[in-house]
C-alpha positions as CSV (number, residue, x, y, z in Angstrom):
1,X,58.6,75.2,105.4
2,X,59.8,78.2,106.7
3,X,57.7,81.2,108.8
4,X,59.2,84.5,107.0
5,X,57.9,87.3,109.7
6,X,59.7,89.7,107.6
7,X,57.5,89.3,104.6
8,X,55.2,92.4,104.0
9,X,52.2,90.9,102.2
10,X,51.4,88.5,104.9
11,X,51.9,88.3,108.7
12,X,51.9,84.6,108.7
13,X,54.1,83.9,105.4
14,X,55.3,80.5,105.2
15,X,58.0,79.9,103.0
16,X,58.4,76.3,100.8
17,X,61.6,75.3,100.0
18,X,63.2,71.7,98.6
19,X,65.4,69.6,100.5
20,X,68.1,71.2,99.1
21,X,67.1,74.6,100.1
22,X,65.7,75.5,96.8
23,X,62.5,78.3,97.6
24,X,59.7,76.8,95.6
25,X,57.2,79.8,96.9
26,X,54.7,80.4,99.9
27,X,52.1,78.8,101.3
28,X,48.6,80.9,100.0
29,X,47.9,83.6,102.8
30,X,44.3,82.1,102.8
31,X,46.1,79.3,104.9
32,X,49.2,80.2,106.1
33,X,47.7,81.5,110.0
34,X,46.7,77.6,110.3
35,X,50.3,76.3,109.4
36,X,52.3,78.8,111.4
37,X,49.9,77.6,114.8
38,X,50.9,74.0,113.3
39,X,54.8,75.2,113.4
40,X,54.6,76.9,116.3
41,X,52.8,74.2,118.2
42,X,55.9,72.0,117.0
43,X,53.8,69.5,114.9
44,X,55.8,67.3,112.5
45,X,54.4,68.5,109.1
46,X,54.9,66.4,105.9
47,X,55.1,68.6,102.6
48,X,54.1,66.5,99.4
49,X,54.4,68.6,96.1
50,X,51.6,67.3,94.3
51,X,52.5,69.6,91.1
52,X,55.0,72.3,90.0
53,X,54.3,74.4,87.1
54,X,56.0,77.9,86.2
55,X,53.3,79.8,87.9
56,X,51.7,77.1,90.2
57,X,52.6,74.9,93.4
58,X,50.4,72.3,94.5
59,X,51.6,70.4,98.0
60,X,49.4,68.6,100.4
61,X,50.8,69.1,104.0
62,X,49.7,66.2,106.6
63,X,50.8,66.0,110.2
64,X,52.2,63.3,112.0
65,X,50.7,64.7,116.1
């Protein structure tokens, strides 16, 4: 996960992207203010996709602090 600052829908945009650097989406903007205080407060967040469709993510993020 990636905090996009540039991104003009959402202040707190967090970007998902595969190992391999692949961008899967963002995290909704309904949630994304809690996960950038989780980044920025160096937590060591686990991203789980739980199901990929064309138009649909589903993760479960968990932290290890």
């Amino acid at each position: 996960m990636t905090f996009t600052p540039q991104n003009l829908y959402d202040e707190f945009a967090i970007e998902v992207k595969t190992l391999k650097g692949e961008k899967i989406g963002y995290i909704p903007a309904a949630y994304s203010e809690e996960i950038f205080e989780y980044i920025q407060g160096d937590h060591d967040l686990r991203v789980e996709i739980i199901r990929l469709t064309a138009r649909k993510v589903e993760i479960k993020i968990t932290s290890g602090n």
